[in-house]
Every structure is written in C-alpha cells, then in structure tokens.
C-alpha positions in Angstrom: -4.3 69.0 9.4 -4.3 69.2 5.6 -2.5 67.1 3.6 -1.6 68.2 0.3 0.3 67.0 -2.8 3.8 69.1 -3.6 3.9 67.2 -6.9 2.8 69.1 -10.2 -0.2 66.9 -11.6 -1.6 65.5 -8.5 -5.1 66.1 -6.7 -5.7 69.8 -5.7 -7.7 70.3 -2.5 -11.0 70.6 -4.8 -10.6 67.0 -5.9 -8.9 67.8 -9.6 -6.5 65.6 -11.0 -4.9 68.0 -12.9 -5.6 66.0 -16.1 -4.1 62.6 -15.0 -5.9 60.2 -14.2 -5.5 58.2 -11.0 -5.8 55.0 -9.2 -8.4 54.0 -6.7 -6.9 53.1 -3.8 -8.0 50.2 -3.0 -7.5 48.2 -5.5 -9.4 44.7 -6.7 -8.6 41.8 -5.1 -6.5 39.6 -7.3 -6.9 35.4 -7.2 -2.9 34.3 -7.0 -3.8 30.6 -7.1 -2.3 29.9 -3.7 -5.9 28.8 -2.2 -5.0 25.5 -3.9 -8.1 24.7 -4.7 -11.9 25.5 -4.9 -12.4 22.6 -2.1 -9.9 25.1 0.3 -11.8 28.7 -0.2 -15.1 28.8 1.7 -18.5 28.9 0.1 -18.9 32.2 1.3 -15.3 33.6 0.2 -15.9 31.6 -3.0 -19.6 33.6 -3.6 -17.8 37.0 -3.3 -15.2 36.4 -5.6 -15.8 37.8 -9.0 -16.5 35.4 -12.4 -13.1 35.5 -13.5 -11.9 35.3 -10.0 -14.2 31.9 -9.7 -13.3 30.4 -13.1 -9.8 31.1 -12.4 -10.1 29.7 -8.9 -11.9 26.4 -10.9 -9.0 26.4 -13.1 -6.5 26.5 -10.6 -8.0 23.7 -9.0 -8.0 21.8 -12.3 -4.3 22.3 -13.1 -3.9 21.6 -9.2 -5.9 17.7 -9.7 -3.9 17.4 -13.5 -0.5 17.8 -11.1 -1.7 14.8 -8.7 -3.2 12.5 -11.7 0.2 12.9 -13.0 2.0 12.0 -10.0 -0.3 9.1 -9.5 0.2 8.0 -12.8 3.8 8.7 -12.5 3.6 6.2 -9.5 1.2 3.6 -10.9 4.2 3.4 -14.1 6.8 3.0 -11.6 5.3 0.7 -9.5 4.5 -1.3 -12.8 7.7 -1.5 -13.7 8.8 -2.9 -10.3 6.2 -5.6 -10.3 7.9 -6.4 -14.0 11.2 -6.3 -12.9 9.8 -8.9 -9.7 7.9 -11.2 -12.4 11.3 -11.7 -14.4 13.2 -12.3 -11.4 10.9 -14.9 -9.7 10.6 -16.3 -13.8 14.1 -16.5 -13.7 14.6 -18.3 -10.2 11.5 -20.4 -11.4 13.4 -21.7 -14.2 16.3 -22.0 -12.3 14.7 -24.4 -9.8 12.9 -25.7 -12.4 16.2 -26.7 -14.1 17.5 -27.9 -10.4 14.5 -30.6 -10.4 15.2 -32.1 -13.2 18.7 -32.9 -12.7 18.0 -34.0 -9.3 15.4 -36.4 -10.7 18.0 -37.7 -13.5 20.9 -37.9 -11.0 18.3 -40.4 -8.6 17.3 -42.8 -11.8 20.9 -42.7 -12.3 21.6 -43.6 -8.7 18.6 -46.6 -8.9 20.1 -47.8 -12.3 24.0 -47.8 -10.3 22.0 -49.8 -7.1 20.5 -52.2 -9.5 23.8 -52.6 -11.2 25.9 -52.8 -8.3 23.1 -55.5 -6.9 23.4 -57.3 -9.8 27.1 -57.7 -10.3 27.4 -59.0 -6.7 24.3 -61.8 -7.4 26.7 -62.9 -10.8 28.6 -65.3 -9.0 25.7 -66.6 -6.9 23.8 -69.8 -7.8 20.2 -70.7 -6.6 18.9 -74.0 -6.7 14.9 -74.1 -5.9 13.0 -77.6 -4.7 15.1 -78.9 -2.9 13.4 -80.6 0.1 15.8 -82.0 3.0 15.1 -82.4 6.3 18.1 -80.9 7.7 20.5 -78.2 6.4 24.1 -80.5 6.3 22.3 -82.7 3.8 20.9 -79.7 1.6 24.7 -78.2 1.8 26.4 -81.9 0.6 24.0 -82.4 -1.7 24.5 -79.0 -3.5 28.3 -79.8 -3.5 28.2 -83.2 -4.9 25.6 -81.5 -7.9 28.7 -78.5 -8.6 31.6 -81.2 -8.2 29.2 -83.9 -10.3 27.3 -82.3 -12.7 28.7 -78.7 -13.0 32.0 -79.6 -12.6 33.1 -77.1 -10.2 35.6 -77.6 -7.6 33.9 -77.3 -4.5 37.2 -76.3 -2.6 36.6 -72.5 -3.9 33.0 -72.6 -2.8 31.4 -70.4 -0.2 27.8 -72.2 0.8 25.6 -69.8 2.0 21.6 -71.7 2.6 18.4 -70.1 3.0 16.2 -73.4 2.7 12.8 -72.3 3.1 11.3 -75.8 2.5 13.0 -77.8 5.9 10.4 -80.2 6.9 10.5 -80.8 10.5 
C-alpha cells in the first residue's frame, strides 16, 4: 500500500519536495559525553566516530580527568588541613606534658631539700663524739656524761644516751 503525504509541501510520489527541503532520516550520530571517557568507548566504536566526534570524545575525557584531579586535590587540602589541625593538638599536649615534667621535677628537689631539712633539724640536738675507745658500752655511756656534766656543763638528768660505738675492743 502507498503511503502518501496529505500535507501541502511535502514529497510527491515522484520524489519532489515541493520546494522545501527536507531531512534525512537518519540522522548523524551525535557524541553526548555520557561514554565518560575515551578509555570506556571501544577501539573500534572510537575508529568510527567522526573527527569532531573523537576530539570531542578526547575532550570529554579531559574535562572528565580535570573533575577527579580536582577532587583529589580537594582531598589532598583537606586531609592537609587535618594533619595541621593533629600537629597543633599533639604540639599543644606536648607542651602540656612538657610543662607537667618540669613541675614534677621542681616539686621532687623541693621534696629532697624538705627531707634534708627535716633530717637535719632532728640531728640539731644530737651530739657525736668520735675516738672514743672502751671496752664495754656502760663505760663509753659514763664517760660521755661525766664530759656534758664536766666540761659542757649540761645536766645529764635531761639526757637521752643513745651509743653506736663502733670501736669496742673485745
């Protein structure tokens, strides 16, 4: 059956256009960019495609590596700036320990200075008497009280005698 055109200025049956012109029908295949890339369309699709389809295949896939450099680099800032941010805060707890030690440190030499004190105020009222040789300790103690109570002048009655002889010939 015979198709034929009820429109004024369309293709009579002897192939006249009636002075318009027309459109192919099939038309040229168009690139749209959603390949992606040139690494995505085949060797052999890519061959077929026109020049203008292939350098605008190329510069799809240009634009399409530009995007990802810039998200890489977006990353690469980002995760600099978290490394920064972990610098200053170990930095910061750095000094903080830091800080820590050395009050520790000066709160022990304060400590040793307090235990030498405190060593030295309970020696004040101690006396020690070296070479003295007795044979037994009873003589070493009367003869120590007869030197405070002779010599000294020191009442013996408020005396606490404590001995370590070391030089007790046996």
């Amino acid at each position: 059956m015979k198709s034929t055109n009820r429109f004024p200025g369309g293709n009579d049956d002897k192939g006249n256009n009636g002075g318009h012109n027309t459109r192919n029908a099939k038309r040229k295949r168009q690139y749209t960019g959603s390949v992606g890339s040139t690494s995505s369309v085949s060797n052999d699709t890519f061959s077929g495609l026109s020049m203008n389809d292939k350098l605008q295949c190329m510069f799809e896939s240009i634009k399409s590596n530009s995007y990802v450099l810039h998200y890489f680099d977006k990353n690469q800032q980002k995760c600099i700036q978290d490394l920064q941010n972990v610098t200053v805060n170990t930095q910061y707890k750095l000094n903080s320990i830091e800080k820590c030690i050395n009050t520790q440190a000066q709160q022990l030499k304060m400590l040793a200075y307090r235990s030498i004190d405190i060593e030295s105020r309970s020696r004040r009222n101690n006396l020690i008497f070296h070479g003295i040789t007795e044979k037994l300790r009873r003589i070493c103690s009367d003869l120590i009280l007869r030197f405070l109570q002779d010599e000294l002048y020191i009442d013996p009655q408020n005396i606490v005698i404590t001995l370590h002889c070391n030089n007790i010939v046996n």
